[in-house]
N, C-alpha and C positions, 0 to 999 in steps of 0.2 A: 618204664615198664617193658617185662620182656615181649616180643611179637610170636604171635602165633597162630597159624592154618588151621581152619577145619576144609578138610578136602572131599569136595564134591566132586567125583570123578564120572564123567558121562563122555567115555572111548568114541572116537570115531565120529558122535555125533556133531552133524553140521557138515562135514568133510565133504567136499566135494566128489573126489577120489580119493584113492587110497598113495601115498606116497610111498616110492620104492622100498624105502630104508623101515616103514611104518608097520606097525604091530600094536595099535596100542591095549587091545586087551592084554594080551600079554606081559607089556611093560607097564601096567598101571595096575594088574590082579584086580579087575574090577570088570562087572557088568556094567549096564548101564544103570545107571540111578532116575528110578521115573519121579516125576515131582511130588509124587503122596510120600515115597520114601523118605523124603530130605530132613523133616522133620526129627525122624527117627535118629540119622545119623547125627543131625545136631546134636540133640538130647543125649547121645550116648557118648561124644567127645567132652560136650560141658559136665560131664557128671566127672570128669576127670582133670580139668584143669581152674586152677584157682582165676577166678574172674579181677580179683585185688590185684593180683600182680601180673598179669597179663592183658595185651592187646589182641581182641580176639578178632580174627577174619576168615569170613567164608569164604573159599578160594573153590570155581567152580573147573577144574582141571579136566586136559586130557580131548576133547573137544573143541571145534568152534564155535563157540556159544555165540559168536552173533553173527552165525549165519545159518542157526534154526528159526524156524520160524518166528514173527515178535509175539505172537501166542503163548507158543512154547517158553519163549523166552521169562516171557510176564508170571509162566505157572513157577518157574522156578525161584524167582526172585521174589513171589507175592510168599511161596514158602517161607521166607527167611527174611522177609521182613517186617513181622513181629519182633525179631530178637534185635534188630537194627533200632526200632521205635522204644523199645524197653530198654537201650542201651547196654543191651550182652553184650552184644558184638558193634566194632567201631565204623566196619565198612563193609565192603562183598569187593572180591576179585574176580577176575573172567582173563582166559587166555582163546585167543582167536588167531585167527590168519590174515595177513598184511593186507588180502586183496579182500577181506569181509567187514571193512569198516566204512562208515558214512558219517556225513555230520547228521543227519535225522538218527541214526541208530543211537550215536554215541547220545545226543540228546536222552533218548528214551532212557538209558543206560543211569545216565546220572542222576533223571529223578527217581530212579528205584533206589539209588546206595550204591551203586558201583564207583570205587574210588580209583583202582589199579586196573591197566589193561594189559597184560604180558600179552606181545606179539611173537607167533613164531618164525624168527625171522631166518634164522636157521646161515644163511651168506646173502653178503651184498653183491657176490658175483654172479652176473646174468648165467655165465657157461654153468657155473655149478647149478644152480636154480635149474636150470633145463637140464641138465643130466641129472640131478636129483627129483625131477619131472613134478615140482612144484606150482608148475601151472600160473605165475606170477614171475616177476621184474621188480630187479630194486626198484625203479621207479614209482611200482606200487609201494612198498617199504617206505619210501619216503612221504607220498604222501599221506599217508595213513596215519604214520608219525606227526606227522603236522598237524594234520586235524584232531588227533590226540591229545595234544600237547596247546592247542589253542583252549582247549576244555579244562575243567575240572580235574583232570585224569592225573596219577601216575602210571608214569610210563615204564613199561618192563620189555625187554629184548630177549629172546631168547635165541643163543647163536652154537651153530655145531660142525665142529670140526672134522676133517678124515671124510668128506659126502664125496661119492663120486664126481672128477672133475677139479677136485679142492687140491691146493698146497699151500705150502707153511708163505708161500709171500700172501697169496689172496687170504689168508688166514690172516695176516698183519694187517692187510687193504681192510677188510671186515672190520677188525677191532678199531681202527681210523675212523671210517665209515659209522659206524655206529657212537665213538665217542662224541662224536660231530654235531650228531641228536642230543644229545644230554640227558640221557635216561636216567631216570633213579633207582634202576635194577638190571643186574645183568643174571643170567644163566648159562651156563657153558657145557655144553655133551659132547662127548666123542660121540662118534658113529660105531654103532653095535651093528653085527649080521646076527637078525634075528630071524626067529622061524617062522614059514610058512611068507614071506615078503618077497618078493622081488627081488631085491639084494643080495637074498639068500641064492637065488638061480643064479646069478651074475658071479657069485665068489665060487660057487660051485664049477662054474664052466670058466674060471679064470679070467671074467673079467673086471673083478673088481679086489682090491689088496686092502685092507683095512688098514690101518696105523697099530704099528706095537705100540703095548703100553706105554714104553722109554719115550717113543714118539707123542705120544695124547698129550703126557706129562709135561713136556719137554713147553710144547706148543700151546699148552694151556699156561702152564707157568710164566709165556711169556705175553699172551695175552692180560693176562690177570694184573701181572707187573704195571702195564700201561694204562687199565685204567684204575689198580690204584692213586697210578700217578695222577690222577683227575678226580680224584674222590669219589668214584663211579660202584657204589657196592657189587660185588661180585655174590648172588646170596647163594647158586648152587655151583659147583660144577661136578659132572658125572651124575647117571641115573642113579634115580632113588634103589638101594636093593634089595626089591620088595620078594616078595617069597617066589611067584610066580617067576619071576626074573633070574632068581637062582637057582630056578629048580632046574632037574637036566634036560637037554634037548630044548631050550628057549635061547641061548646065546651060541650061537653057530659060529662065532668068530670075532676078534675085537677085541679092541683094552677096556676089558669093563675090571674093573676092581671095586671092592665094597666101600673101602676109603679111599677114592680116587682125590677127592679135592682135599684131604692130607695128604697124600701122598704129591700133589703141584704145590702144596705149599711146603712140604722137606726139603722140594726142589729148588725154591727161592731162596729157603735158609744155607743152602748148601751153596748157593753162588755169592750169596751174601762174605759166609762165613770164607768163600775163598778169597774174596775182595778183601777181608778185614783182615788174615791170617799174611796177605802179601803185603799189606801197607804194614803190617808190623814188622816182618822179616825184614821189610827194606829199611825201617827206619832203625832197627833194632838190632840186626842181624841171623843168621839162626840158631833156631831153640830147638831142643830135643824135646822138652817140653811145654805144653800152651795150658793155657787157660782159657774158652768159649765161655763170655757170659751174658746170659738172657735173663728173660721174666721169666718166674718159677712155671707161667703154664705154656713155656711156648718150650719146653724140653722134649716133647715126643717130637715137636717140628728140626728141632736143632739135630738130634740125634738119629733121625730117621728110622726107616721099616728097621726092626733087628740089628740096632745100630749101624747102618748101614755107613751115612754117611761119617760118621767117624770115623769107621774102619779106610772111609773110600781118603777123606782128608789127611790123616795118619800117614797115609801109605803114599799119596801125593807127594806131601812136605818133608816126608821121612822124620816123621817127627814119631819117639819111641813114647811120650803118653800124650794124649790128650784128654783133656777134661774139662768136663759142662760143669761152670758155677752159676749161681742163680740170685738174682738181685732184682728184689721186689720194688725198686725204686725206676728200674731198667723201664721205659716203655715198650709196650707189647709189638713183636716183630723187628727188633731192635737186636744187633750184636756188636758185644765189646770183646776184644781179645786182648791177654795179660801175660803174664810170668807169674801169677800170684799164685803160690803152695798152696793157700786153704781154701778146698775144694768139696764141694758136695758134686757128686754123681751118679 
């Protein structure tokens, strides 16, 4: 069955401070959601998704939910679970911060239905963490993870690249660092200059340079690659983009793109497709013309933005056609390179 969020978004709340790079009214379009409203939003996502073929989860986003009060906490969860008891929905999710976890909370946590805890963990490097004035040490990161992961719980990482202090090595140390834990979820953000933040002041007066896009892409791609390599699911990368988020004067600066994590994953196909197009020249000699062939639905990934990467492969190998055939037999993520004439494209 397919999975699927209903999202509770309550910005800000629990936050100790406000973190430099942080906006989340803004990047979430949402107020707060007090716990009489929960109800309502439930009710109006389930009117819209088939309960037969879906696995449904309250995901309580956007906040640190356990570090409001255990009060607060209890009005929230005591909302939504009825649907839990009725068997709507299969669990409740919560995203928090590294240094707001305990074994008594998590206890509390798991006999309401809390099954998943995405932490935000953002870098395992201490310099970045303090320049991004997160108020916490990997070393909390770690433990927090542990006492997580001794529980009930799946565990979710949430890691973001381009923070003040950060590079593409501490960027690899991070994705190491974290495959280490063995989450069963990753999320992956570039750093946006959002408005009205801190970060906003800093790029203004030149002191802080965000990553080009080329850059995010480049360095999430290679992230992503490693922990494929560990069967680590990777379920977002790049912000959601939500209306507030696109609207003008909310993104001051940064690789935000609407399909960012297609766009890391063109990336992957395109170094793939270079590996596979050289071991054929070398064994075969050169072609003026190839053949790329994938599974029918990974063609937007092989061919990239506005054909992109063909145009960029073509011009490489000096190869005068190139063409995507497509073989449902192929598994997904998968490239074969040929000389074979019949070609769909």
């Amino acid at each position: 069955m397919k999975h699927i969020n209903i999202p509770i978004f309550i910005p800000h709340l629990g936050c100790p401070f406000t973190c430099l790079f942080c906006n989340q009214r803004r990047i979430s379009a949402a107020q707060e959601v007090k716990p009489k409203n929960v109800i309502a939003i439930v009710e109006e996502h389930l009117s819209t998704i088939d309960s037969t073929k879906h696995q449904i989860e309250i995901a309580f986003f956007g906040g640190n939910f356990t570090a409001l009060s255990q009060g607060l906490q209890e009005s929230y969860l005591k909302a939504v679970n009825p649907y839990l008891q009725r068997n709507i929905i299969s669990s409740i999710r919560i995203s928090t911060r590294p240094d707001c976890i305990s074994a008594a909370n998590l206890r509390f946590l798991a006999a309401w239905g809390v099954r998943t805890i995405e932490l935000g963990v953002q870098s395992f490097n201490d310099d970045v963490l303090k320049a991004s004035e997160r108020g916490y040490l990997s070393v909390d990161v770690f433990k927090a993870c542990h006492l997580i992961c001794e529980q009930v719980f799946k565990l979710g990482l949430q890691l973001m690249i381009g923070l003040p202090g950060d590079n593409y090595q501490r960027d690899m140390e991070s994705t190491q660092q974290a495959i280490a834990l063995h989450p069963d979820m990753i999320r992956i953000y570039p750093t946006l200059v959002i408005a009205d933040t801190e970060l906003e002041h800093m790029y203004a007066q030149g002191r802080y340079k965000p990553l080009s896009l080329e850059e995010a892409v480049k360095i999430t791609a290679d992230m992503l690659k490693q922990f494929q390599a560990q069967s680590i699911p990777v379920i977002r990368m790049g912000l959601q983009p939500s209306e507030e988020l696109r609207s003008p004067g909310t993104i001051i600066a940064g690789p935000f793109h609407p399909a960012f994590g297609e766009l890391v994953e063109q990336e992957i196909f395109k170094e793939q497709a270079h590996k596979a197009i050289k071991s054929f020249m070398m064994a075969n000699g050169p072609h003026k013309t190839i053949s790329i062939i994938v599974h029918p639905k990974d063609i937007s990934k092989m061919t990239g933005h506005k054909r992109k990467t063909v145009s960029y492969l073509k011009e490489f190998y000096e190869i005068d056609e190139l063409k995507i055939r497509t073989n449902t037999t192929l598994p997904r993520n998968t490239i074969e390179v040929d000389e074979a004439e019949s070609t769909v494209s």
